[in-house]
N, C-alpha and C positions, 0 to 999 in steps of 0.2 A: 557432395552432400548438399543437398536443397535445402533452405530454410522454410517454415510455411509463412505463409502470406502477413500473417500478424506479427511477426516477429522482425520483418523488414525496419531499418531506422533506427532498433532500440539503440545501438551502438552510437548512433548519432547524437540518440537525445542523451544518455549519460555521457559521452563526453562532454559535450553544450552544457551540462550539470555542475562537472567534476573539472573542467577547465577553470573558472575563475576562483574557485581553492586554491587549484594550482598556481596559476600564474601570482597569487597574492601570498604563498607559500616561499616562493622563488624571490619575490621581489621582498618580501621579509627578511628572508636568508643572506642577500643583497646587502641590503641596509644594516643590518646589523653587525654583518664582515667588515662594512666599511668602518663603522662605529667604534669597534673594536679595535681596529687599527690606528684609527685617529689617535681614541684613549691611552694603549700601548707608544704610543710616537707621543702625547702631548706629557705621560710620565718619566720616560725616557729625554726627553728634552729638559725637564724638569731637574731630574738625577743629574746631568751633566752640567746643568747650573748651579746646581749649590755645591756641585764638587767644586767649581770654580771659584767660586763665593767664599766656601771654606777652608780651598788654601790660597787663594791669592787674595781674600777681602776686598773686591773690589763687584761692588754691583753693576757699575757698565759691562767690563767683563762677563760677570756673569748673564747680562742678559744676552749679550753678542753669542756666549757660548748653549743657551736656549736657542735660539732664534738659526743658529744655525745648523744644530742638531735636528729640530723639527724642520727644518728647509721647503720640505713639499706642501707645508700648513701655512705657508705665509702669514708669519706670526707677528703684530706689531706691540711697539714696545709697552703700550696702553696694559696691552692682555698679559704681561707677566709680571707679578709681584715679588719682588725680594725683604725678607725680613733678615736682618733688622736694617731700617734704611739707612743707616750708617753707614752700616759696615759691623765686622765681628768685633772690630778693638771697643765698639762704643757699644757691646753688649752688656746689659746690667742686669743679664738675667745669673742666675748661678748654672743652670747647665750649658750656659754661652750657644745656643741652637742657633744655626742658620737654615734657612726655607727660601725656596723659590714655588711660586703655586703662579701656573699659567691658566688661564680660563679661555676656551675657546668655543667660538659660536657653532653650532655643528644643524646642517640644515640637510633633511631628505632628499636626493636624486629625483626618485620616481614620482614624488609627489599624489599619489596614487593611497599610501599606507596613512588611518587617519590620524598620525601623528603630530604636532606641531614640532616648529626647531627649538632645538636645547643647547644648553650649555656641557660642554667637558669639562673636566678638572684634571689636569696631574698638578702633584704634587709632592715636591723633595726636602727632606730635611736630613740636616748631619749637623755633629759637632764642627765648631768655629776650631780652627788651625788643627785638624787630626786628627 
């Protein structure tokens, strides 16, 4: 099947159109996988520190047991917060809460999407001793 003469290239030029959609589709989908999974990792690192927090009352602990749950975020001890900084026995609140809230800086690969870097949050709270 022959095409007529005027119709040579069109293929060329819509892809050349419909290409940089794409590829900033792709690299959208990208970034935001990754985002997602930080988030998931930096909540989850979170949980496993104030389980620690709130049965062994001890904040060093807890932070060792963030920091090593999140492992592939290379977490420093700056970026995670534990309340109450005490410790549980020196809670004066009435429902005795413990929380661990890690913030982590989270910066684009492709640099391409016009987004600037942000912050994550996870963050975990349980009752102090159970």
């Amino acid at each position: 099947m022959l095409t007529p003469s005027r119709d040579r290239g069109a293929a060329a030029v819509e892809f050349a159109l419909v290409l940089p959609i794409l590829l900033l589709l792709i690299l959208g989908i990208f970034e935001f996988g990754r985002a997602y999974h930080v988030q998931t990792t930096l909540s989850n690192a979170a949980r496993d520190g104030v389980r620690v927090m709130a049965l062994q009352d001890n904040s060093v602990a807890a932070i060792a047991a963030a920091e090593a749950s999140a492992s592939p975020l290379d977490l420093a001890d700056a970026d995670i917060t534990v309340t109450p900084a005490g410790g549980c026995s020196s809670a004066l609140t009435g429902a005795g809460l413990a929380s661990v809230t890690i913030e982590y800086p989270f910066s684009l690969v492709s640099g391409f999407l016009p987004v600037d870097d942000f912050t994550l949050t996870g963050k975990g709270t349980m009752r102090c001793f159970g």
